[in-house]
C-alpha positions in Angstrom: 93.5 122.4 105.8 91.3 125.3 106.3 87.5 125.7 105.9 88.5 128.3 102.8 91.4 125.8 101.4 88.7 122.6 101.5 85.8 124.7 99.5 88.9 125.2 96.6 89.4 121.3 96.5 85.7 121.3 96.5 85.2 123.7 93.4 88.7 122.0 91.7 86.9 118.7 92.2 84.0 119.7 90.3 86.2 121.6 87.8 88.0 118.8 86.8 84.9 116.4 86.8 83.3 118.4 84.0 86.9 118.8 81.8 87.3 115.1 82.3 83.7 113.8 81.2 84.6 112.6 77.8 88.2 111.5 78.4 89.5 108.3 77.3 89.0 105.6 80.1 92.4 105.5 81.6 93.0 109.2 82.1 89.3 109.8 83.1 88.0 111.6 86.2 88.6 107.9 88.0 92.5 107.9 87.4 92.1 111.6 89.1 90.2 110.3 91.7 92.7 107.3 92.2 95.5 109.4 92.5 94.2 111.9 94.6 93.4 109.0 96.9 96.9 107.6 96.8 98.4 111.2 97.1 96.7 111.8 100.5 97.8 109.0 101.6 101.2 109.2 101.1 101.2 112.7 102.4 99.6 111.4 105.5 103.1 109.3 105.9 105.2 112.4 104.6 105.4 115.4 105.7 104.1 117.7 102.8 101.7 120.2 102.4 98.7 118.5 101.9 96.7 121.6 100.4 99.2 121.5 97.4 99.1 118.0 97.0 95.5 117.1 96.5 95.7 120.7 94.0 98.1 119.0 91.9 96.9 115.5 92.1 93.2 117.4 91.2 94.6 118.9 88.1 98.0 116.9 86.7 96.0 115.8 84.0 93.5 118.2 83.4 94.8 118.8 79.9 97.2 115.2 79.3 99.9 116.8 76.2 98.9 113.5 74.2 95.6 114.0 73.6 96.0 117.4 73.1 98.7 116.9 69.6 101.6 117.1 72.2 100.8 120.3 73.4 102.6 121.0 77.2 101.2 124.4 77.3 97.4 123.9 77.8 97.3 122.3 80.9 99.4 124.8 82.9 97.8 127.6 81.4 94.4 126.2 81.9 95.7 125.1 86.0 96.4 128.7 86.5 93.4 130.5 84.8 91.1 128.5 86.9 93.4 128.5 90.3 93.7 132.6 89.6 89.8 132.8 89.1 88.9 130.6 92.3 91.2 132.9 94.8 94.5 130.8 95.0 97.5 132.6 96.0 99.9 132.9 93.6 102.7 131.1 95.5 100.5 127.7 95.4 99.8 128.3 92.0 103.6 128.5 91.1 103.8 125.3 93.1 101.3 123.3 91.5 102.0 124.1 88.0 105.8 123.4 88.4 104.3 119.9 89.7 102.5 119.1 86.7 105.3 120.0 84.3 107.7 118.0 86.4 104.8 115.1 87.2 105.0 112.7 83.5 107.6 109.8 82.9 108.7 111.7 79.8 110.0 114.4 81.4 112.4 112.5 82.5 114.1 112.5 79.8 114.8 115.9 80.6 117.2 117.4 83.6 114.6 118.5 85.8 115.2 121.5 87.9 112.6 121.5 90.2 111.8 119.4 93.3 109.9 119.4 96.6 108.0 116.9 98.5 104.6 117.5 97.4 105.7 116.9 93.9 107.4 112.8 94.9 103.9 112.5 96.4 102.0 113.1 93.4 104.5 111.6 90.9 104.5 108.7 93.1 101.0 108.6 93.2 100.3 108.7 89.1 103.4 105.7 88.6 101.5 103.7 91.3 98.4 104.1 89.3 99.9 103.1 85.8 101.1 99.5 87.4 99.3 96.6 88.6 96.0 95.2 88.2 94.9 99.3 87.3 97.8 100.0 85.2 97.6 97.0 83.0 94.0 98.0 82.6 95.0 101.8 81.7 97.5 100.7 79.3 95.1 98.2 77.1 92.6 100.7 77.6 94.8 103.3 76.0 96.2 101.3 73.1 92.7 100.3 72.4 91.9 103.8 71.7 95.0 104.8 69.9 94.8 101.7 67.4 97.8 99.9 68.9 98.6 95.8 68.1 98.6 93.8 71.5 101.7 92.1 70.9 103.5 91.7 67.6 106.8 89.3 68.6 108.8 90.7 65.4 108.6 94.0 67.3 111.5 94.4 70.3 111.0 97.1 73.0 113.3 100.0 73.1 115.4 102.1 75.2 114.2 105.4 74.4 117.4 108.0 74.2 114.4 111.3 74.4 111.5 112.7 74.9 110.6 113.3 71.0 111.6 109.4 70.7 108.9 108.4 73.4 106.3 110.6 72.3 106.4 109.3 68.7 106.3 105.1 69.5 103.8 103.4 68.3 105.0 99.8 69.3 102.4 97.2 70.2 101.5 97.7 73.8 103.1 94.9 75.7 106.3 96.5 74.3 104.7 99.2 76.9 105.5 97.2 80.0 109.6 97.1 79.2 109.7 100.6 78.1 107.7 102.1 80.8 105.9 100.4 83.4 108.2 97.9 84.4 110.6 100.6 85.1 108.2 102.7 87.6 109.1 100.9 90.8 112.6 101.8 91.1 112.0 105.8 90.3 109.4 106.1 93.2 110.7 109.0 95.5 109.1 108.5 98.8 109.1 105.7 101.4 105.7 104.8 101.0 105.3 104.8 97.2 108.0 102.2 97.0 106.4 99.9 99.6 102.9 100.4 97.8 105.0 99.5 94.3 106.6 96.4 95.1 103.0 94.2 95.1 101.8 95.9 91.7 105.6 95.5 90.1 105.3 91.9 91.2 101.0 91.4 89.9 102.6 92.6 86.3 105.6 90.4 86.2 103.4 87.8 87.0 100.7 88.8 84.0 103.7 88.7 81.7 104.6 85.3 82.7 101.3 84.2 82.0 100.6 85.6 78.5 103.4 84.8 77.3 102.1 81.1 78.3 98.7 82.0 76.4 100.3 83.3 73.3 102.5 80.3 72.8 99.9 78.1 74.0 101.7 76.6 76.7 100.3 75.1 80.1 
């Protein structure tokens, strides 16, 4: 990158630290940081352009539609007044906002019309951070805040049909795991994010097995 493009991820950084500084502690300035992290480095195995991936890994969740009353507007509008007041050429502002519409599970509900490499980076980078060890955290973390049972057995996961439909669960959050999670590994796009998602697929299968032995008491 160039001295001009590194002082932007240095201003975005900062940006997003102080939007972030009361968000819920799985979609905090952390998560960002972790998925900026895993973005570079699957761009370092790709070829992408870097610039645009840590832009959209910096701000995919700078306005998260669920904490927000499901509002998908604020984020991209937000992405581009700040990108527009900082100097960023329009052309990588188009690119980075079409990433974070395109970036959440439940778009994919959707037929999505866009794609380009920086965008499986940074999708691949946010699915690897809601599995394993992290993800398991994230999701208790989350249906702590939201008021969600653990586990209820009487309640069965679902195969959402849309968007609306997954939006509007409020299943206990090991139902989370089947309807979600479990299902990240095989939509990774790139090489790298599947290798990096078959230890973490494997950490939560494992975590099932065991509280499943917990809850029904068995050794």
């Amino acid at each position: 990158m160039t001295e001009s493009q590194k002082l932007i991820i240095e201003k975005t950084m900062e940006f997003v630290k102080q939007e972030l500084s009361n968000s819920e502690g799985g979609h905090d300035w952390w998560h960002i940081y972790r998925v900026l992290n895993t973005s570079k480095y699957i761009a370092g195995e790709e070829l992408a352009d870097e610039f645009v991936v840590q832009l959209a890994a910096l701000l995919h969740d700078i306005a998260d539609p669920k904490f927000h009353d499901g509002n998908e507007e604020i984020g991209p509008k937000l992405v581009y007044n700040f990108l527009i007041e900082i100097g960023v050429d329009m052309e990588i502002i188009t690119h980075v906002i079409a990433i974070i519409r395109n970036m959440s599970f439940k778009n994919t509900f959707d037929n999505i019309e866009f794609n380009s490499m920086e965008l499986d980076i940074v999708r691949d980078a946010d699915r690897l951070d809601a599995i394993g060890a992290i993800g398991i955290a994230r999701t208790f973390n989350y249906g702590g805040f939201i008021g969600s049972e653990i586990y209820n057995p009487n309640i069965n996961p679902k195969t959402f049909k849309s968007k609306k439909e997954y939006k509007n669960s409020k299943a206990p959050t090991i139902n989370h795991f089947y309807e979600k999670l479990l299902l990240l590994k095989s939509m990774m796009t790139t090489k790298t994010g599947k290798k990096l998602a078959e230890n973490r697929h494997d950490f939560m299968e494992t975590y099932l097995e065991q509280f499943y032995k917990e809850w029904n008491i068995v050794d």
